[in-house]
Short mmCIF file of the C-alpha atoms (twelve columns), coordinates in Angstrom:
data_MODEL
# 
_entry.id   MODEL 
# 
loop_
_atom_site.group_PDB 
_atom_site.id 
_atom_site.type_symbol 
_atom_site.label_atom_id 
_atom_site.label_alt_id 
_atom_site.label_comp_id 
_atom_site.label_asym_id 
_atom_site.label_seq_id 
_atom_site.Cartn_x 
_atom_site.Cartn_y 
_atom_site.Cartn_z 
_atom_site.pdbx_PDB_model_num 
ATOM 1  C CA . UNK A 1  -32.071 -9.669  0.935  1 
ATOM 2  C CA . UNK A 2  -29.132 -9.137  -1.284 1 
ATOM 3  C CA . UNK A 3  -25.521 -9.193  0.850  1 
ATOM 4  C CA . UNK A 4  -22.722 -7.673  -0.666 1 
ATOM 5  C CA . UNK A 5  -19.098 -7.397  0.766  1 
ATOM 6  C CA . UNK A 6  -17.168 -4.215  0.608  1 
ATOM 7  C CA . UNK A 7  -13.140 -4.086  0.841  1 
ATOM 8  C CA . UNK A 8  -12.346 -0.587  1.718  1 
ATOM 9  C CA . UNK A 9  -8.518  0.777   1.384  1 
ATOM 10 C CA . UNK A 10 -8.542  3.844   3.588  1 
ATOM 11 C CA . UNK A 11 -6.197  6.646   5.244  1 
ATOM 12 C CA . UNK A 12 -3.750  4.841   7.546  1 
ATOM 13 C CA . UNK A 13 -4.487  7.644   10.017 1 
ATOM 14 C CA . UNK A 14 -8.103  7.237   10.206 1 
ATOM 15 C CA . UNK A 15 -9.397  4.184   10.123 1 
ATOM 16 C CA . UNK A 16 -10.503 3.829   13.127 1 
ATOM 17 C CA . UNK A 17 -12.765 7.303   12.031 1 
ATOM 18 C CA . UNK A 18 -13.632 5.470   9.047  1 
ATOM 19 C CA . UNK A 19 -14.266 1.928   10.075 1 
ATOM 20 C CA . UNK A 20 -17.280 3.801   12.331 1 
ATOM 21 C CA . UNK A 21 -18.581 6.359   9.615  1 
ATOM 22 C CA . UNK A 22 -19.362 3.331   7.566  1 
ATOM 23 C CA . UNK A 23 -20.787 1.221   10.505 1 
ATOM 24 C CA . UNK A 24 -23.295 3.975   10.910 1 
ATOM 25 C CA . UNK A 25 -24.353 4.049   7.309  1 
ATOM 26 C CA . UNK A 26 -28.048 2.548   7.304  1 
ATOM 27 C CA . UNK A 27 -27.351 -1.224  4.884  1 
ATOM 28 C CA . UNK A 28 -24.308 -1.612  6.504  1 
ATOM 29 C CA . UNK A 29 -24.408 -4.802  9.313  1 
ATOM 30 C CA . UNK A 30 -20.431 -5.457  10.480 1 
ATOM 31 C CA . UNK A 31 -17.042 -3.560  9.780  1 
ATOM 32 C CA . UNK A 32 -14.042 -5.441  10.224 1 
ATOM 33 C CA . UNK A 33 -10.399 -3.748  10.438 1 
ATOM 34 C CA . UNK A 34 -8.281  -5.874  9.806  1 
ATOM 35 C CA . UNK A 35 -4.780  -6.556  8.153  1 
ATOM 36 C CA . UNK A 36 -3.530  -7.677  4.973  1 
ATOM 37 C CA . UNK A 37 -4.611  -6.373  1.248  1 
ATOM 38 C CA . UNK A 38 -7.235  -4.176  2.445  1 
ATOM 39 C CA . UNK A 39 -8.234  -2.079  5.941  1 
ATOM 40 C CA . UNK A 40 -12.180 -2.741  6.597  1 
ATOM 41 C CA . UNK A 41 -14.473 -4.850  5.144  1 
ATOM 42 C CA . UNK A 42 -18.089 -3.841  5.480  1 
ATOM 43 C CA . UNK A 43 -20.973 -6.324  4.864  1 
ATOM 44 C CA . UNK A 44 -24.125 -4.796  3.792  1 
ATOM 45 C CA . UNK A 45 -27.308 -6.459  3.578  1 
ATOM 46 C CA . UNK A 46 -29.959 -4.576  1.165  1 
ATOM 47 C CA . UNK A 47 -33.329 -5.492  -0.508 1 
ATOM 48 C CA . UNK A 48 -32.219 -4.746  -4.261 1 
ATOM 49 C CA . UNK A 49 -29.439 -3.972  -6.264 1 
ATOM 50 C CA . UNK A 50 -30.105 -0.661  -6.743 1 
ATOM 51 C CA . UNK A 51 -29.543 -0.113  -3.031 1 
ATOM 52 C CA . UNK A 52 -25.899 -1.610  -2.892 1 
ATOM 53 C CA . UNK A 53 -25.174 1.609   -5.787 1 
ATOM 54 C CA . UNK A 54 -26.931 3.950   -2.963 1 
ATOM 55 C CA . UNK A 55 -24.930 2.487   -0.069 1 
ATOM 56 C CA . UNK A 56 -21.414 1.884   -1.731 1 
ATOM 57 C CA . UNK A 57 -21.567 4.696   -4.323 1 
ATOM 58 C CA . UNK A 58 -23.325 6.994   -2.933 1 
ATOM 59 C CA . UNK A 59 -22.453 7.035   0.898  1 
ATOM 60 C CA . UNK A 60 -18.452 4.795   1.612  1 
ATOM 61 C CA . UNK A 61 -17.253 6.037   -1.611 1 
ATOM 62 C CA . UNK A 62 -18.136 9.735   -0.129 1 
ATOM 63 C CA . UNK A 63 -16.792 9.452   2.928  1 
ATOM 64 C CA . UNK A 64 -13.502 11.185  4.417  1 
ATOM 65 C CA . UNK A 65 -10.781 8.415   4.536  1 
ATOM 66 C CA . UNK A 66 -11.729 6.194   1.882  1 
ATOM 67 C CA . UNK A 67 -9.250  5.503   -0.564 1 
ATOM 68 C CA . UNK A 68 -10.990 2.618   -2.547 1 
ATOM 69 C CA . UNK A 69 -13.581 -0.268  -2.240 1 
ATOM 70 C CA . UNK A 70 -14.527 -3.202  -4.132 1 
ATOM 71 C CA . UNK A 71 -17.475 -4.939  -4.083 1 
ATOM 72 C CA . UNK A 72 -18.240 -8.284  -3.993 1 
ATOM 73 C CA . UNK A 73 -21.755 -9.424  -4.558 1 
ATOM 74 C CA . UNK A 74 -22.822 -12.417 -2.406 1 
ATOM 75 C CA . UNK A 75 -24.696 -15.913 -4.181 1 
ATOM 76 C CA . UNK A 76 -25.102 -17.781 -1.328 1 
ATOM 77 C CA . UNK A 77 -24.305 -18.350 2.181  1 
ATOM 78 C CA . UNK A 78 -22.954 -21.032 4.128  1 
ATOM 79 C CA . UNK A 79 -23.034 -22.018 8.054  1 
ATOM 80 C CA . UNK A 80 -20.494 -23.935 10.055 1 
ATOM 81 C CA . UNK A 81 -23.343 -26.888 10.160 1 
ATOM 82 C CA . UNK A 82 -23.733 -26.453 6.266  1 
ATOM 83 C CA . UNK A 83 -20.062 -26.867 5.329  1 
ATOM 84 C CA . UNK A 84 -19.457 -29.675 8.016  1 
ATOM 85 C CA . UNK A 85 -23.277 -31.252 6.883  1 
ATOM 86 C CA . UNK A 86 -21.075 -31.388 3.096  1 
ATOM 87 C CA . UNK A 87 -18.244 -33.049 4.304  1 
ATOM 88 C CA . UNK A 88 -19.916 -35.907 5.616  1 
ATOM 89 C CA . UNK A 89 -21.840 -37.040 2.999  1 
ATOM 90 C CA . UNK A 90 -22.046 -40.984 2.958  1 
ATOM 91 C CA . UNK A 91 -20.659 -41.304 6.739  1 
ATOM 92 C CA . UNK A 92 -22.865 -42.997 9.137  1 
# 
């Protein structure tokens, strides 16, 4: 699976519209409102490339309320355990 992370600028009046229209878009796992640079950020979680072009192009980009995105495509991911597991290295 290929994750990719999708900052969203949208219309001040409807985010809370918007945050929902792209929960329900099928790829798309969380939506986060939050504050700062950008309004939501959407992870999506697809099998190929060609579906994060479907999903971001093809469906947020579309909807009413969306100003912008930006997508960020995901390496690798980390846990809590992970990070902490790196940290200790050489500690008994």
């Amino acid at each position: 699976m290929i994750t990719a992370i999708v900052l969203i600028g949208a219309d001040i009046h409807q985010i809370p519209e918007t945050a929902q229209a792209v929960a329900d878009i099928p790829g798309v796992v969380e939506v986060y409102s939050c504050a700062g640079d950008v309004d939501l950020i959407a992870k999506i979680k697809v099998r190929d490339h060609e579906e994060i072009a479907d999903v971001v192009t093809g469906r947020i980009n579309r909807l009413p309320g969306v100003r912008s995105s930006a997508t960020h495509i995901a390496f690798r991911s980390y846990s809590s355990s992970e990070v902490e597991g790196g940290f200790s290295i050489g500690e008994e």
